[in-house]
VEXLO-881660 format. One record per residue (C-alpha): residue number from 1; residue in three letters; x, z, y. Coordinates in nm, 3 decimals. Each point is the difference from the previous one (the first is absolute). Example, Ala and Ser with C-alpha at 12.3 -4.5 7.8 and 13.67 -1.06 7.14 Angstrom:
PT     n   res      east        up     north
PT     1   ALA     1.230     0.780    -0.450
PT     2   SER     0.137    -0.066     0.344
! end
This chain:
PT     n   res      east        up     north
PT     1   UNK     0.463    -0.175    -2.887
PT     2   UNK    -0.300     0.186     0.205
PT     3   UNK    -0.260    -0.150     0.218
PT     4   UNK     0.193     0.117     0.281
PT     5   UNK     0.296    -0.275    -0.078
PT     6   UNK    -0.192    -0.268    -0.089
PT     7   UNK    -0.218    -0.038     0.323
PT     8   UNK     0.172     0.001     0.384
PT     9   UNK    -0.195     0.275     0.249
PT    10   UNK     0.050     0.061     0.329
PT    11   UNK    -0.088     0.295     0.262
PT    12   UNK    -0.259    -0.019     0.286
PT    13   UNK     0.234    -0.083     0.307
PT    14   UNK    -0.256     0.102     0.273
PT    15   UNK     0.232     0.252     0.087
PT    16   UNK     0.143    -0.259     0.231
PT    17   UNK    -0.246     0.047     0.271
PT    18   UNK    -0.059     0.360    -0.068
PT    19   UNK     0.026     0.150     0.409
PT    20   UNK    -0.207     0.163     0.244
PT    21   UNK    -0.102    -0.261     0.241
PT    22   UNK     0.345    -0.097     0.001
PT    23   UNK     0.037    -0.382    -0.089
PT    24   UNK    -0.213    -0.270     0.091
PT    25   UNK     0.065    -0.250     0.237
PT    26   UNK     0.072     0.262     0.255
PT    27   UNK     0.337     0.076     0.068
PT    28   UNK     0.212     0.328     0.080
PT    29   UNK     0.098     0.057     0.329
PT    30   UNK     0.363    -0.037     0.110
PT    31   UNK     0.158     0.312    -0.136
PT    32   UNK    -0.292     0.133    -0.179
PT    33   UNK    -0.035     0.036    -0.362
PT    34   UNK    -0.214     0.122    -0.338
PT    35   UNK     0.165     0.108    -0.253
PT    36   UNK    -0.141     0.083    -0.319
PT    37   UNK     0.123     0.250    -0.329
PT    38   UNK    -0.213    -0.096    -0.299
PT    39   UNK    -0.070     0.011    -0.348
PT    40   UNK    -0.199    -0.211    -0.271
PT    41   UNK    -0.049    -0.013    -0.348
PT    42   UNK    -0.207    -0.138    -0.293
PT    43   UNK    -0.036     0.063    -0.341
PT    44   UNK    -0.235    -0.202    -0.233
PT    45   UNK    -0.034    -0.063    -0.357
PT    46   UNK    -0.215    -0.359     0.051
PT    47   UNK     0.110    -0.329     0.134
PT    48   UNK    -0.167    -0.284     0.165
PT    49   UNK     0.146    -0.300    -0.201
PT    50   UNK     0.060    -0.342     0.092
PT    51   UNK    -0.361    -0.099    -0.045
PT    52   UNK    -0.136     0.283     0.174
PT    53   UNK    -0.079     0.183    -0.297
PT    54   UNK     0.081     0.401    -0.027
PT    55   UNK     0.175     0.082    -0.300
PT    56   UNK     0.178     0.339    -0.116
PT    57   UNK     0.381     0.081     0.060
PT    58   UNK     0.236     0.229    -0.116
PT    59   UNK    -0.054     0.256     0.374
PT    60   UNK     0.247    -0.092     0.225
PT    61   UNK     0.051     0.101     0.359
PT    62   UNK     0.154    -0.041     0.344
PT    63   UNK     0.107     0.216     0.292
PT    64   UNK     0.123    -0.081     0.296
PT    65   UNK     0.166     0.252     0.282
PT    66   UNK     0.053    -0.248     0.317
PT    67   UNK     0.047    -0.021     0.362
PT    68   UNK    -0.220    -0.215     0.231
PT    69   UNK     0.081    -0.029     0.386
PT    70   UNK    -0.037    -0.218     0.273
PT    71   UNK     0.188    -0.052     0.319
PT    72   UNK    -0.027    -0.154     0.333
PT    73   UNK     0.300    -0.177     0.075
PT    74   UNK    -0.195    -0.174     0.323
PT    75   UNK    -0.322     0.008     0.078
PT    76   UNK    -0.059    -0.313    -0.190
PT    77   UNK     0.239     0.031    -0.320
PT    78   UNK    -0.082     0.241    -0.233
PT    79   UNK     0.256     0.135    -0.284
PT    80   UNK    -0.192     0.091    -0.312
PT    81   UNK     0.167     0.133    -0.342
PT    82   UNK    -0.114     0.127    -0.368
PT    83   UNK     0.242     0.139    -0.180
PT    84   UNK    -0.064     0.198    -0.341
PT    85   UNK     0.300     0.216    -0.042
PT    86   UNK    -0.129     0.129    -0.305
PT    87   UNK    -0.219    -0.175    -0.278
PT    88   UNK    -0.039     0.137    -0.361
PT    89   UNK    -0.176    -0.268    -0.241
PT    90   UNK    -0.066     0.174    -0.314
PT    91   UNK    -0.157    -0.059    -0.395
PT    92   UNK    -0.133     0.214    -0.181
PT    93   UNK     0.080     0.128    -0.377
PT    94   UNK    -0.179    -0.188    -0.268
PT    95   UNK    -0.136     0.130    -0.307
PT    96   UNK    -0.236    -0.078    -0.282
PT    97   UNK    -0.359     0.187    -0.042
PT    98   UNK     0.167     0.264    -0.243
PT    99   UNK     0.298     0.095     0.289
PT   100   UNK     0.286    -0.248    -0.161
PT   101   UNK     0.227    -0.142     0.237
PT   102   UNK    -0.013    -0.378     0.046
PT   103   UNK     0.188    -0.007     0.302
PT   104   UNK     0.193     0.251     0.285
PT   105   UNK    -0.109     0.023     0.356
PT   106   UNK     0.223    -0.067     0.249
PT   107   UNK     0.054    -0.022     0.425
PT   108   UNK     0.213    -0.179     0.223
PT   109   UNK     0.108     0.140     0.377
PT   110   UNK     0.173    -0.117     0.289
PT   111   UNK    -0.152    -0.133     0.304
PT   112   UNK    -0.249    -0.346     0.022
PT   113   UNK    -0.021    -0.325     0.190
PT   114   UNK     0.008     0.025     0.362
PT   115   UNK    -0.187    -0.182     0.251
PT   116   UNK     0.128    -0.056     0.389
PT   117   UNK    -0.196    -0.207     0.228
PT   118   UNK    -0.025    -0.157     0.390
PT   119   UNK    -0.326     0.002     0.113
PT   120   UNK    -0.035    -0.199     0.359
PT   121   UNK    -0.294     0.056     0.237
PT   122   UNK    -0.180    -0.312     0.154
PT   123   UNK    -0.331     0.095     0.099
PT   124   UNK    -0.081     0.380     0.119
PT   125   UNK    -0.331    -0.004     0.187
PT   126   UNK    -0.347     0.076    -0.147
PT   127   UNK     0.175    -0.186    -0.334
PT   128   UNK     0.390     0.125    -0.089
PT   129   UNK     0.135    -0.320    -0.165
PT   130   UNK     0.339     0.087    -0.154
PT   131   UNK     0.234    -0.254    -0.231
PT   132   UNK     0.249     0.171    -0.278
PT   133   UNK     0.242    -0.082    -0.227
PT   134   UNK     0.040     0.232    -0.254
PT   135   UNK     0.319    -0.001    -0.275
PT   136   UNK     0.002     0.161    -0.324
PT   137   UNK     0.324     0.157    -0.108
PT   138   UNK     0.090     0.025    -0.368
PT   139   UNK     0.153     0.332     0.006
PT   140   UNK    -0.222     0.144    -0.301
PT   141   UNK     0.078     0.010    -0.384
PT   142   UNK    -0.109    -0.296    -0.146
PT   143   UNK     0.061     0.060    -0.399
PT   144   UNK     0.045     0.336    -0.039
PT   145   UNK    -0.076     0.207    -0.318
PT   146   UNK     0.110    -0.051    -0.327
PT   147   UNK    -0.218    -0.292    -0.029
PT   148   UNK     0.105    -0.140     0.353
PT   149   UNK    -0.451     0.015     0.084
PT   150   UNK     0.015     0.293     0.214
PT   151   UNK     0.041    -0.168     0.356
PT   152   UNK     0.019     0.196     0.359
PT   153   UNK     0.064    -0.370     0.074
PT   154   UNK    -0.052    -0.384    -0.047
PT   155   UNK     0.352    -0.111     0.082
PT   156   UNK    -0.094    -0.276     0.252
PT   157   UNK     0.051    -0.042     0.329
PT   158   UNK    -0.358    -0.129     0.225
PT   159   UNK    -0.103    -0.085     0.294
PT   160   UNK    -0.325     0.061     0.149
PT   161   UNK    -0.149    -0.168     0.304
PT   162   UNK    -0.350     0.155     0.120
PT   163   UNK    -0.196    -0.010     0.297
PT   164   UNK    -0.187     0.301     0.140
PT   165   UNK    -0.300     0.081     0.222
PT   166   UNK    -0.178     0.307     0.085
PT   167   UNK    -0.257     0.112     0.281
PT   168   UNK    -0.101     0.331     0.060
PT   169   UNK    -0.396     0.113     0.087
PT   170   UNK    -0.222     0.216     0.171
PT   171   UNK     0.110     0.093     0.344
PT   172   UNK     0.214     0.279    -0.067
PT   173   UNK     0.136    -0.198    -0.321
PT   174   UNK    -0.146     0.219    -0.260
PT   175   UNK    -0.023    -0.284    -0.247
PT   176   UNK     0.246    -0.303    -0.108
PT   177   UNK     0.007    -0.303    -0.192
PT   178   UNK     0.304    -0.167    -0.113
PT   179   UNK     0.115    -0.258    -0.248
PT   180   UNK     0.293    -0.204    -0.154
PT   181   UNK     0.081    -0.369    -0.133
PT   182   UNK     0.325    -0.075    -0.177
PT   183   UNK     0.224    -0.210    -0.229
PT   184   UNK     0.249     0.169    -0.210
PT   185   UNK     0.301    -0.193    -0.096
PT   186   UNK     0.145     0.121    -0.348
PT   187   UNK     0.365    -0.101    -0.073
PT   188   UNK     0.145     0.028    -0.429
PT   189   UNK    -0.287    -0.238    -0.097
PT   190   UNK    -0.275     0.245     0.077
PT   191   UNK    -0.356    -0.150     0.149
PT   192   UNK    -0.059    -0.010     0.334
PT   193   UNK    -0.329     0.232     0.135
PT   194   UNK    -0.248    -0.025     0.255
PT   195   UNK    -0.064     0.335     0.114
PT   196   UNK    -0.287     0.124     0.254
PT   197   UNK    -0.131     0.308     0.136
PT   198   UNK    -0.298     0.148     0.161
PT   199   UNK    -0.052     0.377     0.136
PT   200   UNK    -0.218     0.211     0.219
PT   201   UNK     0.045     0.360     0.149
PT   202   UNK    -0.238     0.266     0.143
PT   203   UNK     0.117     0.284     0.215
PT   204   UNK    -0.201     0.314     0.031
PT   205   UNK     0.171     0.335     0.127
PT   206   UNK     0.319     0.024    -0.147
PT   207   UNK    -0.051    -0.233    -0.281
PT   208   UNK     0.017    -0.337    -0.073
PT   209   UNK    -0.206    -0.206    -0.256
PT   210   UNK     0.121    -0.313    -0.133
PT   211   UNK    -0.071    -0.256    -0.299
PT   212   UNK     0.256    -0.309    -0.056
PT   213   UNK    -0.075    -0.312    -0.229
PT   214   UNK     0.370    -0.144    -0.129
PT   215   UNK     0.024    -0.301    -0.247
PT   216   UNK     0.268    -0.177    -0.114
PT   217   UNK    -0.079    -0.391    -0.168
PT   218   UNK     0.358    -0.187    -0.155
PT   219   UNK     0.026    -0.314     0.028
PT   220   UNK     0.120     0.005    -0.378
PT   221   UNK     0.322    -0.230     0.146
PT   222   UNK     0.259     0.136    -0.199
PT   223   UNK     0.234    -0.230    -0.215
PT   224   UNK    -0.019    -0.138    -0.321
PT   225   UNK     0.272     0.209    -0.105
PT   226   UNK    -0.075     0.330     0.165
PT   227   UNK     0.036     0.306    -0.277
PT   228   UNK    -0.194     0.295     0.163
PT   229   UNK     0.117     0.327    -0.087
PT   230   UNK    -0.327     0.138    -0.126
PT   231   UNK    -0.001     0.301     0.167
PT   232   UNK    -0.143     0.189     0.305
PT   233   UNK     0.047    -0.290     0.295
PT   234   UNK    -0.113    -0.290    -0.205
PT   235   UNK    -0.067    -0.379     0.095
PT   236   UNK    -0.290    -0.124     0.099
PT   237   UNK    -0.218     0.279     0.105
PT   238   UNK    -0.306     0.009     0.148
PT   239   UNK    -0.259     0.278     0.085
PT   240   UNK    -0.239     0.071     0.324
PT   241   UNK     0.040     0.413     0.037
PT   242   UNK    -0.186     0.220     0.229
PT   243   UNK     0.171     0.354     0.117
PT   244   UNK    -0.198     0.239     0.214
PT   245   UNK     0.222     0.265     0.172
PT   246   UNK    -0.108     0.323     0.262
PT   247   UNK     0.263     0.049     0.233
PT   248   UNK     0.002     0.313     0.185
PT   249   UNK     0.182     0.032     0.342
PT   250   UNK     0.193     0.370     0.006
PT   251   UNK     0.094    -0.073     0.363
PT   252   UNK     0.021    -0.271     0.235
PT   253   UNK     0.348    -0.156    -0.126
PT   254   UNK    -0.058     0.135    -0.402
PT   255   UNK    -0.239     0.004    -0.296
PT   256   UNK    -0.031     0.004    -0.407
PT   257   UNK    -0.203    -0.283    -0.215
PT   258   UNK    -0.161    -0.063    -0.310
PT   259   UNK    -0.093    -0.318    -0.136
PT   260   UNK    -0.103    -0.209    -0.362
PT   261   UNK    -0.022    -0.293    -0.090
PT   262   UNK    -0.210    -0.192    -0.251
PT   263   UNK     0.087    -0.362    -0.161
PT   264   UNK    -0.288    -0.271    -0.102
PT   265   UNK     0.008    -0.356    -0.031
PT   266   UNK     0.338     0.074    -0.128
PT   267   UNK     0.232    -0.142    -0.262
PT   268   UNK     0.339     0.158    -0.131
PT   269   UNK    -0.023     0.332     0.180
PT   270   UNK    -0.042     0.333    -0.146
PT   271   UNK    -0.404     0.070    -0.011
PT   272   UNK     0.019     0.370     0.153
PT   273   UNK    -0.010     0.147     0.378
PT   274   UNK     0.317     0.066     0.143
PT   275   UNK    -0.007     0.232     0.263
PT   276   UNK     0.243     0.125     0.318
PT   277   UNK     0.057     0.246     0.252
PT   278   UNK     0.236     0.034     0.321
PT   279   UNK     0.087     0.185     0.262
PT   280   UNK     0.071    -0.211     0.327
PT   281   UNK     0.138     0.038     0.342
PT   282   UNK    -0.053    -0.197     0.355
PT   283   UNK     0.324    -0.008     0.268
! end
């Protein structure tokens, strides 16, 4: 059995708050929306263990095609939904240092775990103050492969409750801070998380600048009888990331970004940068 089977890994999940100013605790306007088309992956061949310690891996990967949009459904109540309608999870062939093979690669397609969320403004002055309660829908693979490791999925069904707040600076709101607290409740004996957030954008011409902080701590909850599958979505997780991303506006209502992120402090997630890139649209 390869290194890749006998340790659980995980992908960077910043791609959750990967938009253009959108987010935050501001809200859309009633009728208004931002929709997003984009795409990450990562491939890495070391691993942060358990302890924190990198260690080598059989290369594996992930990519993810998804959908991100948000929608006004009053002025107050916000729609938001990530859905990955296609996700690939991938290992690589093995072989020995004279080319024998020790074991096949192999893949795993279909689409990934979804995430749909209600995010309720309370404050929108000089501070936007929003509450959100975010589900997470098991619609990915969660044993595929001939081994049953490769995952586009953890099989569970959570619940997140988080709390939002962003203000925006300068007179003409060239610059932004933002940031997010949460609990994460995992269901199938998974731990529960404490996640948190913290970005900031620049605007200059055309473009915007922004860097986001994301880190995810479990709880390490989960029952006494809990049998992980040790594959891509793992148990007990933790990592802080940081992603920096350029977004460039193409017009008023559209633009394209490209973004990165970077794991430290991290334990059971793949030690490489994952990247992403998206094309978005404003109604």
């Amino acid at each position: 059995m390869n290194t890749v089977y006998k340790i659980s890994f995980a992908f960077i999940l910043f791609i959750m708050g990967l938009q253009a100013h959108a987010g935050g605790g501001w809200p859309q306007p009633k009728n208004s929306g931002y929709f997003k088309l984009g795409q990450y992956g990562i491939i890495a061949d070391n691993y942060f263990t358990p302890a924190g310690d990198i260690v080598d891996i059989t290369t594996t990967g992930y990519y993810s095609t998804y959908v991100y949009g948000e929608y006004g459904l009053t002025d107050r109540l916000t729609a938001v939904v990530y859905f990955p309608f296609f996700s690939r999870s991938t290992l690589n062939r093995l072989e020995d240092s004279e080319g024998n093979l020790i074991q096949e690669g192999e893949s795993v397609n279909s689409i990934g775990d979804t995430d749909v969320s209600l995010k309720y403004n309370i404050i929108n002055k000089s501070v936007a103050v929003s509450v959100a309660l975010t589900v997470g829908l098991p619609l990915g693979n969660a044993a595929g492969g001939t081994s049953g490791l490769l995952q586009t999925g953890d099989g569970e069904f959570n619940q997140m409750l988080s709390v939002e707040a962003g203000k925006s600076l300068g007179s003409d709101g060239k610059y932004y801070v933002s940031g997010m607290l949460g609990f994460n409740n995992r269901t199938e004996g998974f731990s529960d998380e404490f996640r948190y957030s913290l970005e900031g954008g620049a605007h200059f011409g055309k473009w915007w600048s922004i860097l986001r902080m994301y880190g995810i701590k479990s709880f390490k909850n989960s029952s006494d009888s809990f049998q992980p599958n040790n594959g891509i979505f793992s148990n007990d997780i933790e990592y802080v990331s940081v992603s920096p991303e350029v977004v460039y506006e193409a017009k008023e209502n559209w633009g394209v970004s490209l973004g990165a992120g970077f794991a430290f402090n991290a334990k059971r997630v793949l030690a490489a940068p994952a990247f992403t890139a998206g094309i978005y649209l404003k109604i």
